[in-house]
N, CA, C and O of each residue as an XYZ file, in Angstrom:
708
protein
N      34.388     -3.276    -64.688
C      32.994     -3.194    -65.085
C      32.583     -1.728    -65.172
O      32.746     -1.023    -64.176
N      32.134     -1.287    -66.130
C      31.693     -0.208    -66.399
C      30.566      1.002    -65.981
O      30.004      1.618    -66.886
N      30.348      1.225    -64.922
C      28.828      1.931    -64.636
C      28.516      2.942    -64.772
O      29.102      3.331    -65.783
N      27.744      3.936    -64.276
C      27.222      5.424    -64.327
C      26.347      5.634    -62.811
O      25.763      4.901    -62.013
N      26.564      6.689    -62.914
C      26.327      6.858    -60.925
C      24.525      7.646    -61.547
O      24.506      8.534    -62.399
N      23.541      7.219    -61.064
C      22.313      7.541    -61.535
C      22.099      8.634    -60.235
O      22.308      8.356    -59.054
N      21.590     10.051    -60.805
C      22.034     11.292    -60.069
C      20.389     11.750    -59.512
O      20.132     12.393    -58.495
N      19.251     11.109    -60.687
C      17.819     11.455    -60.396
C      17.083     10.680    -61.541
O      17.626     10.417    -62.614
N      16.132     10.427    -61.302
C      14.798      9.372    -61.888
C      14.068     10.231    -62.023
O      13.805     11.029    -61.122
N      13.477     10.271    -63.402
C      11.684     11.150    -63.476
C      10.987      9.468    -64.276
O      11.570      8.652    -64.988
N       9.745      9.485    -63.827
C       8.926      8.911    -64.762
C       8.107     10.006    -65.520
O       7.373     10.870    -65.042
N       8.537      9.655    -67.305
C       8.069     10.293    -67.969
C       6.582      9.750    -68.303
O       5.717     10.610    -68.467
N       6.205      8.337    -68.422
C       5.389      8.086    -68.967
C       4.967      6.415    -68.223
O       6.024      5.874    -67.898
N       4.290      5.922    -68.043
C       4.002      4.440    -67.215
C       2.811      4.044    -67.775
O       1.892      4.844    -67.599
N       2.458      2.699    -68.616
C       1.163      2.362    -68.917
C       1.227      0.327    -68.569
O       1.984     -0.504    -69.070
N      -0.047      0.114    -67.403
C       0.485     -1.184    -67.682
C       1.688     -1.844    -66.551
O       1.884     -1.408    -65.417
N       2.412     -3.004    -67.204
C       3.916     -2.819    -66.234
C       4.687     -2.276    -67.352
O       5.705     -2.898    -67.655
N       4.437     -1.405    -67.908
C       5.713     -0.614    -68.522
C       5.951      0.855    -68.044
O       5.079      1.676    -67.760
N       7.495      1.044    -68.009
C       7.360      2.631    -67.154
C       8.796      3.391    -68.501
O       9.813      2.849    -68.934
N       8.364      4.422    -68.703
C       9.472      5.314    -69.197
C       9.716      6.539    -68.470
O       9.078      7.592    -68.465
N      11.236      6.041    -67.580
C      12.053      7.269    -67.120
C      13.231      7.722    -67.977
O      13.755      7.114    -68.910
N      13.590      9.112    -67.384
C      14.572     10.062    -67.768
C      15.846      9.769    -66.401
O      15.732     10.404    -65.352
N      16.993      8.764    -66.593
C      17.641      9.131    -66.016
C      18.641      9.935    -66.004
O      19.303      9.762    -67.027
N      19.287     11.132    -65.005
C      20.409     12.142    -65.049
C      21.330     10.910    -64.602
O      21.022     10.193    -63.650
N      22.555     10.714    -65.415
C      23.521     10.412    -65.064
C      24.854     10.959    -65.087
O      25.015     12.137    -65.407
N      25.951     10.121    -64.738
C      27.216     10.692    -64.990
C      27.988      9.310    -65.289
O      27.938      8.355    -64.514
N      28.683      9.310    -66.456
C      29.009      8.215    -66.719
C      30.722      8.002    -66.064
O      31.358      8.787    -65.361
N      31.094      6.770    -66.554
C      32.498      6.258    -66.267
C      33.126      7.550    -66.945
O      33.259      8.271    -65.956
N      33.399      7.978    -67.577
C      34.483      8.762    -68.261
C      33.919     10.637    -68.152
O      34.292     11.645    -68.753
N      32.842     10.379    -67.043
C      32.781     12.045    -66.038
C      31.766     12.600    -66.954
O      31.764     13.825    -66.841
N      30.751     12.112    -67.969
C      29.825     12.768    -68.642
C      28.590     12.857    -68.260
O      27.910     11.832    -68.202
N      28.250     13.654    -68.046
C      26.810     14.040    -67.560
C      25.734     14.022    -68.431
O      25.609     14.933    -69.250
N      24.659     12.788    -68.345
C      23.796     13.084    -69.620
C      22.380     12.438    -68.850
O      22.329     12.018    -67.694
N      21.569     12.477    -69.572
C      20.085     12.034    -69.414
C      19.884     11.307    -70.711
O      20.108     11.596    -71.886
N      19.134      9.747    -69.787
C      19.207      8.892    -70.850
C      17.916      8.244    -70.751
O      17.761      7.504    -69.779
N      16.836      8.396    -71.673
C      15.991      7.158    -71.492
C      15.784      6.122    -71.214
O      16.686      5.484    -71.757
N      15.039      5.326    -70.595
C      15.166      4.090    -70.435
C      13.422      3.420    -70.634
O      12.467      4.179    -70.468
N      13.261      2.230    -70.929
C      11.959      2.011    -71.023
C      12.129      0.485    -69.829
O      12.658     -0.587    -70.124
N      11.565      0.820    -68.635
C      11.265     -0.607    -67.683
C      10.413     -1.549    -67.988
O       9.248     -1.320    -68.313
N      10.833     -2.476    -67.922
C       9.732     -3.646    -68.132
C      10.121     -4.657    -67.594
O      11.272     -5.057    -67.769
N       9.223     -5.305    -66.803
C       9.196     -6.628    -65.948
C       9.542     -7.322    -66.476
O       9.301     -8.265    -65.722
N      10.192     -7.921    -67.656
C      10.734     -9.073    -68.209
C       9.691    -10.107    -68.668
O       8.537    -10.066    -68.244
N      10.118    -11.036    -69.544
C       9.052    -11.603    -69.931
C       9.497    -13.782    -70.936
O      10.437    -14.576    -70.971
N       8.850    -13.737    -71.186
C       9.339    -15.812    -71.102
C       8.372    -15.783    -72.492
O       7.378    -15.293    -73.028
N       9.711    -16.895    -72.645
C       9.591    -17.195    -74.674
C       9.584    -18.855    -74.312
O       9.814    -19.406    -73.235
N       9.282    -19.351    -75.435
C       9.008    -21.057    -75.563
C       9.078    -21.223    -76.653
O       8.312    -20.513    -77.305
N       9.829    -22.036    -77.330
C      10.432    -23.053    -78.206
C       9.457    -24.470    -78.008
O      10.082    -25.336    -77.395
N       8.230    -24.836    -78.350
C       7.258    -26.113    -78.250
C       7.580    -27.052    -78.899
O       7.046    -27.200    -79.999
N       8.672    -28.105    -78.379
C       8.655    -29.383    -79.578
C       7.574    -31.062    -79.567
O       7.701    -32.059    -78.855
N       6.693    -30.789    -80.538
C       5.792    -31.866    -80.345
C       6.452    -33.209    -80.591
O       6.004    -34.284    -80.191
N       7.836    -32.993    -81.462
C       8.433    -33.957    -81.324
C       9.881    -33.679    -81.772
O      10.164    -32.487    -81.883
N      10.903    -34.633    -82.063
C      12.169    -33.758    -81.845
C      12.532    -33.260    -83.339
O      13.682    -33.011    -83.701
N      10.891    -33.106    -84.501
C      11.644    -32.833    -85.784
C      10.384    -31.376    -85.629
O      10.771    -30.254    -85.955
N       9.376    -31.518    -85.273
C       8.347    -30.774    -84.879
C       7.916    -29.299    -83.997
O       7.505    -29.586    -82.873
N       7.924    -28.308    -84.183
C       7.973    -27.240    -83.447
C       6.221    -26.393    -83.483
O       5.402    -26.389    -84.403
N       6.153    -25.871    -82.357
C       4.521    -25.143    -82.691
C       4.909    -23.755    -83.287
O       6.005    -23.571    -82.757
N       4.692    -22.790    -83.985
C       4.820    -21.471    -84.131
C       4.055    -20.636    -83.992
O       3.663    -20.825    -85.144
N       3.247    -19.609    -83.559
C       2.168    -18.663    -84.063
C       2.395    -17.616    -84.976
O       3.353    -16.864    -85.158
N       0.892    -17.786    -85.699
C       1.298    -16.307    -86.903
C       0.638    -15.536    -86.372
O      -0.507    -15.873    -86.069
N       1.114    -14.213    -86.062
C       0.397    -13.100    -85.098
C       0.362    -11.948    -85.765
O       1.328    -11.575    -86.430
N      -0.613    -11.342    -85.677
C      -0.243    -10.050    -86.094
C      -0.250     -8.783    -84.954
O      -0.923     -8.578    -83.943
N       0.842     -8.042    -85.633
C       1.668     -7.111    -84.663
C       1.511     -5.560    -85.327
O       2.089     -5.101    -86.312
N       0.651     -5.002    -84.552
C       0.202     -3.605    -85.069
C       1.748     -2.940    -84.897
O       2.199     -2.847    -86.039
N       2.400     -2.612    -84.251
C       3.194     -1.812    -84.694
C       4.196     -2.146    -85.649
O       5.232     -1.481    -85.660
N       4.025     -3.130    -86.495
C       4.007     -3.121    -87.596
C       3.132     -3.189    -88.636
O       3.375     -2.996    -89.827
N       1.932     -3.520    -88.035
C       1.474     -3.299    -89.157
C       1.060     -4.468    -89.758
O       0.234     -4.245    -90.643
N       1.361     -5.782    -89.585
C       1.635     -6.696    -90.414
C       1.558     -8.138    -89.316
O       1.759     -8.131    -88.101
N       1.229     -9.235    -90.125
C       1.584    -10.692    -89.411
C       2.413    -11.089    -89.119
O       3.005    -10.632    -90.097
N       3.335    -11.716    -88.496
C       4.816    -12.373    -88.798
C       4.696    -13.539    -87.642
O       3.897    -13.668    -86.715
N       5.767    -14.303    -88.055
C       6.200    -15.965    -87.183
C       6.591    -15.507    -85.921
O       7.243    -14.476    -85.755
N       6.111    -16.437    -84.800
C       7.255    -15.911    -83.601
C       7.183    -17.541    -82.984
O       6.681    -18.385    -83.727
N       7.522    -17.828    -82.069
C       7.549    -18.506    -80.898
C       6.560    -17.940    -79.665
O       6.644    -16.803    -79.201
N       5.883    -18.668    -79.356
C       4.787    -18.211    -77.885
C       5.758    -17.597    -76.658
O       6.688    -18.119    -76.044
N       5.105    -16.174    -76.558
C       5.882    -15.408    -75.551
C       4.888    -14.478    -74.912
O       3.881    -14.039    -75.467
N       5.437    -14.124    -73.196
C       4.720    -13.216    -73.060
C       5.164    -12.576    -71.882
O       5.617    -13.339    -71.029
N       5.148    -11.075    -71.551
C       5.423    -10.549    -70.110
C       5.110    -11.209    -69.121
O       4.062    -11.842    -68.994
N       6.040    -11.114    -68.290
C       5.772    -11.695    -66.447
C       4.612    -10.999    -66.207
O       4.530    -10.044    -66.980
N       3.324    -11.119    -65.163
C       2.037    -10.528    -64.668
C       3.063     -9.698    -63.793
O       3.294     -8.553    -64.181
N       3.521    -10.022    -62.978
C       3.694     -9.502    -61.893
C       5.073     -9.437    -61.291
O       5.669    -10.412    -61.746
N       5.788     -8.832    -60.571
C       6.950     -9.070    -59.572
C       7.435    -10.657    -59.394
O       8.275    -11.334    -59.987
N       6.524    -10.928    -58.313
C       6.042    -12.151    -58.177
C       5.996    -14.043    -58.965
O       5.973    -15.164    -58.456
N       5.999    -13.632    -60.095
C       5.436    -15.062    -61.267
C       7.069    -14.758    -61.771
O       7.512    -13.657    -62.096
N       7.717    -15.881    -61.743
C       8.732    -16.361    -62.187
C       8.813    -16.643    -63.463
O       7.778    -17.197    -63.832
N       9.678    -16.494    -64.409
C       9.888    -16.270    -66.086
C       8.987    -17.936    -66.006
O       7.909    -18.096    -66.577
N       9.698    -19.075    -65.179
C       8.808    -20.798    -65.733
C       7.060    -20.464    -65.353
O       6.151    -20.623    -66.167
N       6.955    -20.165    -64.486
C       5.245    -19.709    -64.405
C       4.706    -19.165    -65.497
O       3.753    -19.719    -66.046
N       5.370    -17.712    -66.087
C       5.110    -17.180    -67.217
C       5.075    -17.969    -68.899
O       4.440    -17.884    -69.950
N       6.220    -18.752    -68.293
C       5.928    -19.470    -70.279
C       5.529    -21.064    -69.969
O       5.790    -21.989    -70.738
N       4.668    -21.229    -68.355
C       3.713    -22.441    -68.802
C       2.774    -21.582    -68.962
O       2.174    -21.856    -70.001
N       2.349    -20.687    -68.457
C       0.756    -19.832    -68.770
C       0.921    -19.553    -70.231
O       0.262    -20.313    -70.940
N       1.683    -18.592    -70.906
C       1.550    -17.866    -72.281
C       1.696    -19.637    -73.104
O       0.992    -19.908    -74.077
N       2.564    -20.528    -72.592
C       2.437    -21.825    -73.740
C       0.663    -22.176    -73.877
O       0.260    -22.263    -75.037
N      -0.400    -22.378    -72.738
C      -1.207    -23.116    -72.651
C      -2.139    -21.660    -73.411
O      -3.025    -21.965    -74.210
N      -1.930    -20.354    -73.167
C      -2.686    -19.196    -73.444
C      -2.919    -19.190    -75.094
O      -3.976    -19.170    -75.726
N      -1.491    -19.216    -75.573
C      -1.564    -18.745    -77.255
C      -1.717    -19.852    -77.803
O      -2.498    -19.839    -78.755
N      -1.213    -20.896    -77.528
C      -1.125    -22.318    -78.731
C      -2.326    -23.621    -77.904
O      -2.718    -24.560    -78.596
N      -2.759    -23.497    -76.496
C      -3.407    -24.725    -76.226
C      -2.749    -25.897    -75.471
O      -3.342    -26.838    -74.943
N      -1.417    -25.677    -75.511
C      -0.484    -26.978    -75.299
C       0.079    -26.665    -73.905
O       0.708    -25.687    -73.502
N      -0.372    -27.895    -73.225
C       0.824    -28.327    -72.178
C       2.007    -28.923    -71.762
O       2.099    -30.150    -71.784
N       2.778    -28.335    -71.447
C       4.063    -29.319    -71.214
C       4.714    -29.920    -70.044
O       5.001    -29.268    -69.039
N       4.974    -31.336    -70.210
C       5.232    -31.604    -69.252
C       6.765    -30.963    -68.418
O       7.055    -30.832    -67.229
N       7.533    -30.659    -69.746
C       9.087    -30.711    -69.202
C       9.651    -29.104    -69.767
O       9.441    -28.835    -70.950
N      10.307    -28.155    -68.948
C      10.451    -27.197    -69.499
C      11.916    -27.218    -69.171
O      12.225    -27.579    -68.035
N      13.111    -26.787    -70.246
C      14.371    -26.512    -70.009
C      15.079    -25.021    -70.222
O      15.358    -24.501    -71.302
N      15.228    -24.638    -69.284
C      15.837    -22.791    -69.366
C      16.868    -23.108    -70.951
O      17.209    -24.271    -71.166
N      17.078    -22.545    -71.456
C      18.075    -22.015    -72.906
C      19.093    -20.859    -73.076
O      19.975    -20.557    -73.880
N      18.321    -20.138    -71.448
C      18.911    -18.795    -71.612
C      18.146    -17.653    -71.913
O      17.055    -17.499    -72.463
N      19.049    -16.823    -71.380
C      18.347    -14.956    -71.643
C      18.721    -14.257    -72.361
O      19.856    -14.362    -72.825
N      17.950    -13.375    -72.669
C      18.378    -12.547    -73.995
C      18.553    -11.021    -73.636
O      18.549    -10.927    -72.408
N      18.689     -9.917    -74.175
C      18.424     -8.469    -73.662
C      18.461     -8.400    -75.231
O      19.423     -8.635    -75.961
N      17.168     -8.017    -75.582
C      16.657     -7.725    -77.075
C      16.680     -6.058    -77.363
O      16.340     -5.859    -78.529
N      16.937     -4.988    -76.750
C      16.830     -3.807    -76.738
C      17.871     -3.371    -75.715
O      17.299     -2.393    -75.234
N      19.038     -3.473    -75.075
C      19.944     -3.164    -74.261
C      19.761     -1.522    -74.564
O      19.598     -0.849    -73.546
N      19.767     -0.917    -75.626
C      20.033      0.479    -75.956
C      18.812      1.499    -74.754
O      18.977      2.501    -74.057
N      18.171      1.004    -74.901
C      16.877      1.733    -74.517
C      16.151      1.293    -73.383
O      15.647      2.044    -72.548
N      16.088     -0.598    -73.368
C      15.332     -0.802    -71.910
C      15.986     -2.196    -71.216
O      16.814     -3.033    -71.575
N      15.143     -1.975    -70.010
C      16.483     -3.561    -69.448
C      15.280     -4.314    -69.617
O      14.744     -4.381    -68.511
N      14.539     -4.970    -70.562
C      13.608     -6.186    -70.644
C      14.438     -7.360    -70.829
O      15.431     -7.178    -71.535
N      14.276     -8.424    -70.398
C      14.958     -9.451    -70.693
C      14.124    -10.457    -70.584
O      13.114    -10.400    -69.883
N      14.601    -11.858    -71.528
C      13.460    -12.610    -72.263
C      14.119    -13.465    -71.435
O      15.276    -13.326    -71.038
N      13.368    -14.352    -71.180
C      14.011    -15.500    -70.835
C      13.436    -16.589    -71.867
O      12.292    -16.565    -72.322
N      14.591    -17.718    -72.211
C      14.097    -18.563    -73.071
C      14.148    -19.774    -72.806
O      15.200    -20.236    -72.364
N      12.973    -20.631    -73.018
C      12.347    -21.839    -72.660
C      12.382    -23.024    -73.857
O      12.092    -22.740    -75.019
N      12.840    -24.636    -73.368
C      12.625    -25.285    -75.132
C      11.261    -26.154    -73.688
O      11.421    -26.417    -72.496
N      10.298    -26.294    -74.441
C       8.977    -27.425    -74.186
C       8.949    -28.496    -74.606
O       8.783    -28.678    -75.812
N       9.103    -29.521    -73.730
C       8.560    -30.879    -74.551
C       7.271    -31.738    -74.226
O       6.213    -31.118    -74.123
N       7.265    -33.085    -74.057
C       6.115    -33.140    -73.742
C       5.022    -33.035    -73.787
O       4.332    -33.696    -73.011
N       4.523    -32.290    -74.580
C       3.440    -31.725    -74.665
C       2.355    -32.579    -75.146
O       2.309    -33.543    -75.910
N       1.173    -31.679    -74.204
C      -0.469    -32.480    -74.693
C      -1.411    -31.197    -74.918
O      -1.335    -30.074    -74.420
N      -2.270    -31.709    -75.780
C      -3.057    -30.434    -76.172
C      -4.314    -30.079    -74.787
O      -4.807    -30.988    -74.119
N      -4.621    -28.728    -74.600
C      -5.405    -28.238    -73.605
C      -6.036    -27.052    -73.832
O      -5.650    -26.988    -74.999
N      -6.412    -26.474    -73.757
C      -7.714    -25.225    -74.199
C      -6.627    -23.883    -74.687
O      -5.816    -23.504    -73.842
N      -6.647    -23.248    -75.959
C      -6.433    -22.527    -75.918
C      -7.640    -20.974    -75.325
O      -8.849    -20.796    -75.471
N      -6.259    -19.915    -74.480
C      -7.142    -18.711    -74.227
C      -6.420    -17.698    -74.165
O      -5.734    -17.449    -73.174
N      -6.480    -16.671    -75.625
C      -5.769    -15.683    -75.631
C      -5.936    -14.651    -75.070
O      -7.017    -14.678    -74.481
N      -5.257    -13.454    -74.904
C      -5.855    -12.271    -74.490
C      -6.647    -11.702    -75.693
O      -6.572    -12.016    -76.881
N      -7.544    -10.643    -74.984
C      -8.678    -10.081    -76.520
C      -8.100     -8.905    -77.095
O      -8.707     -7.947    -77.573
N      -6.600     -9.112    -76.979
C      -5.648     -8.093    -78.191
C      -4.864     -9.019    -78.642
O      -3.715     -8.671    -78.912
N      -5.257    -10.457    -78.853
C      -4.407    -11.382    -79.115
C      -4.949    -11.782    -80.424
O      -5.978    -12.455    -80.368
N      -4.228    -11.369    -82.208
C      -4.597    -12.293    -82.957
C      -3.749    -12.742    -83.892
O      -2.883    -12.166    -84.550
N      -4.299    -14.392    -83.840
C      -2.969    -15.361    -84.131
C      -3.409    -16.770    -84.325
O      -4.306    -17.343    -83.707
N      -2.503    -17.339    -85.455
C      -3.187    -18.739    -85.426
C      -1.660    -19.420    -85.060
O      -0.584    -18.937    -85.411
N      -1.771    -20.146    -84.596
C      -0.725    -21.805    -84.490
C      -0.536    -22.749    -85.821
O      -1.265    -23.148    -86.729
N       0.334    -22.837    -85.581
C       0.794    -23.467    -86.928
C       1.887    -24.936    -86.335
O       2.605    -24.700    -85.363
N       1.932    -26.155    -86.872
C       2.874    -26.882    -86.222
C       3.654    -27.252    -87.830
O       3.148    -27.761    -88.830
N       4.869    -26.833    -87.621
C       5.951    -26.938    -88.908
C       7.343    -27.743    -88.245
O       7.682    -27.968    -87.083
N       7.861    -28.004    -89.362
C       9.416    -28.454    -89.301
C      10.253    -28.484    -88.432
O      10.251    -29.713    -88.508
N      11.003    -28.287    -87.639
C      12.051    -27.760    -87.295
C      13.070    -27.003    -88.032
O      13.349    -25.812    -87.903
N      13.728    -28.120    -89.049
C      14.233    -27.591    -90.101
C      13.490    -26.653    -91.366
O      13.956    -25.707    -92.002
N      12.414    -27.189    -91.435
C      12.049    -25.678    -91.863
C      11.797    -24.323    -91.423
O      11.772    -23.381    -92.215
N      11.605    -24.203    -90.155
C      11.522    -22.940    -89.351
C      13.473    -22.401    -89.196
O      13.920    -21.257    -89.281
N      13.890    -23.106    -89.064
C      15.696    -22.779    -89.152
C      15.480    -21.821    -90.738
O      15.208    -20.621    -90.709
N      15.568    -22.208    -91.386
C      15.759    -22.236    -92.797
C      14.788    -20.447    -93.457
O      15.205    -19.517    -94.148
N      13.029    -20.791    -92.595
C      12.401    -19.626    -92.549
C      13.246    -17.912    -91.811
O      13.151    -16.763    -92.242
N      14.212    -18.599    -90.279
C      15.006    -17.993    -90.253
C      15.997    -17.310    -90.354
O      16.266    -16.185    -89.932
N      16.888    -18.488    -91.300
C      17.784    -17.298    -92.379
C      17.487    -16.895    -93.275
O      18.539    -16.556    -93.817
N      16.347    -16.557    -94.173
C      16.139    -16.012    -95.273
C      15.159    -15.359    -95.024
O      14.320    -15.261    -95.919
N      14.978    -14.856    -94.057
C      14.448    -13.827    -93.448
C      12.675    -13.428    -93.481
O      11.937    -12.452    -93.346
N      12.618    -14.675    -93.714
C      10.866    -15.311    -93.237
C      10.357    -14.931    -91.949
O       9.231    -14.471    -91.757
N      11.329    -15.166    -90.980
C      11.306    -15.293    -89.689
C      12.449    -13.904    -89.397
O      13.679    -13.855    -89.397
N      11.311    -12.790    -89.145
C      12.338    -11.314    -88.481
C      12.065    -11.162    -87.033
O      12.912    -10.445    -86.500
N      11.142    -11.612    -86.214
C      11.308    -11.529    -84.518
C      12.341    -11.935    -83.891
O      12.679    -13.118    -83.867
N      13.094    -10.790    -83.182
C      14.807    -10.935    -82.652
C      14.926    -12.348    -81.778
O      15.828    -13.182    -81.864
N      13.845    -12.375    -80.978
C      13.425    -13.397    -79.758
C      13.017    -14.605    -80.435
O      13.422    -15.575    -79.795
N      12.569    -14.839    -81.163
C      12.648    -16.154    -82.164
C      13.660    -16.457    -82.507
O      14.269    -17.285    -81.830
N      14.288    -15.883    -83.763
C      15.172    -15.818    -83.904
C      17.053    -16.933    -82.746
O      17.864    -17.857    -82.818
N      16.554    -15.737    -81.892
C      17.689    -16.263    -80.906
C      17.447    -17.545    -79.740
O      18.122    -18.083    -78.862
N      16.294    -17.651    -80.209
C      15.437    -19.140    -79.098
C      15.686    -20.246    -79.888
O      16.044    -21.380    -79.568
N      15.347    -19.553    -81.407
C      15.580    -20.712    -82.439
C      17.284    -21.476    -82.897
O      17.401    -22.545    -83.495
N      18.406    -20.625    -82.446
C      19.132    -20.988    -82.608
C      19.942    -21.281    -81.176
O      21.062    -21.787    -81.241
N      19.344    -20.946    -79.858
C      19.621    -21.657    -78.755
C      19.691    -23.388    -78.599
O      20.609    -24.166    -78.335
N      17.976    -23.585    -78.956
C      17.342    -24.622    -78.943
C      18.098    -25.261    -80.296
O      18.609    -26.330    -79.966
N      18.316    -24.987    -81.582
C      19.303    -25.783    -82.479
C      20.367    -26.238    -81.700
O      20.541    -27.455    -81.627
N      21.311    -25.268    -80.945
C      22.844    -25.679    -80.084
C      22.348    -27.278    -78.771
O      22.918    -28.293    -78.371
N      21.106    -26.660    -78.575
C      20.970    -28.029    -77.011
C      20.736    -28.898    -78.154
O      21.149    -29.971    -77.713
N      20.307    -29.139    -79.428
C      19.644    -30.453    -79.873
C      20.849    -30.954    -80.806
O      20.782    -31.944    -81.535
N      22.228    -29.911    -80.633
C      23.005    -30.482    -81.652
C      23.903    -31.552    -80.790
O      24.730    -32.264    -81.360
């Protein structure tokens, strides 16, 4: 297994639970370098099936792009504390309204390995009954309930560019095949 002996930590920058340090390292093969890293508490994705042909999606728009695009309901852990399943029953009932009764892990992702250790954890929902939506007030986005197979399909032809969709969407294809 491969590591690097971490020699000193600066925080360059922290807003939020996000932190950007400068670590000095020295790697496996004796190189001495300083490497960015961006921390983040990790955070829980959901795959919503209202039924087993049926999926919820939100169309959000995402300033740093600039633009709207498809995702799956996701959102950072609050705290240390709140466990990735705490996190994607709150962000399910937050962005789309829906409760679920039954949640099944799918797996984790590391969507940025280069730069930060965030890791998604991914959720498929079933069950579900409708209940109040309440977004955050940097939250804008509508719900949409589509296909299954058409959201696959939005995904390879590149309808669907969110990495974390994307890879939830073809998790959740493997458990339903």
């Amino acid at each position: 297994m491969m590591k690097a002996m971490v020699k000193a930590v600066k925080t360059e920058f922290e807003s939020g639970p996000f932190k950007l340090v400068t670590e000095q390292v020295t790697l496996e093969n004796g190189v001495d370098t300083a490497i960015h890293v961006l921390r983040h508490p990790g955070a829980a994705a959901i795959v919503p099936f209202l039924d087993k042909k049926t999926v919820v999606m939100i169309h959000q728009y995402r300033h740093a792009l600039g633009k709207t695009i498809w995702e799956i309901p996701a959102g950072t852990l609050d705290s240390a504390k709140e466990s990735p399943l705490e996190c994607a029953r709150r962000e399910l009932l937050e962005e789309t309204g829906y409760k679920a009764e039954k949640f099944e892990k799918l797996g984790t992702i590391t969507p940025s390995p280069g730069y930060s250790d965030e890791q998604i954890h991914i959720f498929m929902a079933t069950k579900l009954t409708p209940g109040k939506q309440n977004l955050d007030r940097d939250e804008v986005l509508r719900v949409h309930r589509l296909g299954f197979d058409r959201v696959l399909s939005m995904a390879s032809t590149g309808e669907i560019t969110d990495s974390k969709t994307m890879a939830a969407l073809f998790l959740a294809s493997r458990r339903l095949a």
